[in-house]
C-alpha positions in Angstrom: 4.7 28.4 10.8 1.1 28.8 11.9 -0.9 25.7 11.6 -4.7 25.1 10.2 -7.9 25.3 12.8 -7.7 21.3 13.4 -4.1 22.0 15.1 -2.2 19.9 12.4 0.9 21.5 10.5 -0.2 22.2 6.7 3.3 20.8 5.6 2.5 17.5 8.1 -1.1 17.4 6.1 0.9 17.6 2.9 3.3 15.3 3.7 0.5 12.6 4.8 -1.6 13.3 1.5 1.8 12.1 -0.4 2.4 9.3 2.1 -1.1 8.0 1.2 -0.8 8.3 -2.5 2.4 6.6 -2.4 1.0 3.7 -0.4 -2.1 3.4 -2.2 0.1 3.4 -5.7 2.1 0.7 -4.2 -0.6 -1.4 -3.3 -2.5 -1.3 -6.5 0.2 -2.0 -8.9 1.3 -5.1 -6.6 -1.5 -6.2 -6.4 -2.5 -6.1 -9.9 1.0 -7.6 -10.8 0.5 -10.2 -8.5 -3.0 -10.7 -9.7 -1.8 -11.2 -13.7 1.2 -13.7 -12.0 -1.8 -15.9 -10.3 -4.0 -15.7 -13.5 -0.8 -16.6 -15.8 0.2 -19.3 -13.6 -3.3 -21.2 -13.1 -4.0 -21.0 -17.2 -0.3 -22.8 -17.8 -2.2 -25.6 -16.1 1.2 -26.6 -14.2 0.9 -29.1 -11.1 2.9 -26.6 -9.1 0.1 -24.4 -8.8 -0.3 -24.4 -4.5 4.1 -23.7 -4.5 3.5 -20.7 -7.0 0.6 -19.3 -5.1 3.1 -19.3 -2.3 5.5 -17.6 -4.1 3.4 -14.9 -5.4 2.0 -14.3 -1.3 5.9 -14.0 -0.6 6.8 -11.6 -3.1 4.4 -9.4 -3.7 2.1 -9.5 0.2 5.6 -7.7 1.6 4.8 -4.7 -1.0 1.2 -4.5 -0.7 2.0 -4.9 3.4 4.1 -2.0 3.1 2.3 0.0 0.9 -0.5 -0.2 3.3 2.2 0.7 5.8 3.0 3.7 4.6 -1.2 4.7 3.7 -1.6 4.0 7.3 1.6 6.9 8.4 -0.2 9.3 5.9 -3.3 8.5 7.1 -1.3 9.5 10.8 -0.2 12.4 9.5 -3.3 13.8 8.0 -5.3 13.2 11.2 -6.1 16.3 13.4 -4.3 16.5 16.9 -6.8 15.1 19.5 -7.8 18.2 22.0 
């Protein structure tokens, strides 16, 4: 398989510009679900406002984390070998 002038393996660059979509997908639409969660839960007006807040770092921060996770092994992949 020959490889591109930056030294990087056109399937490896491939396979990184998926990787980043992926994570970049991931981290939009949990954020923006987590965004509408925090918006729906301050206009209730509930007392439990600081607990839910919580909840919604829990449950959707490990998505967006590893969303950005896998950006950042794209972002690897796509980067030309050092000389």
């Amino acid at each position: 398989m020959s490889s591109d002038q930056n030294g990087r393996d056109p399937v490896a660059r491939l396979f990184g510009a998926l990787l980043m979509a992926v994570g970049v997908l991931m981290m939009t639409l949990c954020g923006l679900c987590s965004l509408v969660f925090v918006i729906s839960t301050a206009g209730s007006g509930g007392g439990e406002t600081g607990g839910m807040l919580l909840l919604v770092l829990v449950i959707g921060g490990v998505p967006i984390a590893i969303g950005f996770g896998i950006f950042w092994l794209g972002r690897w992949l796509r980067r030309p070998k050092g000389p």
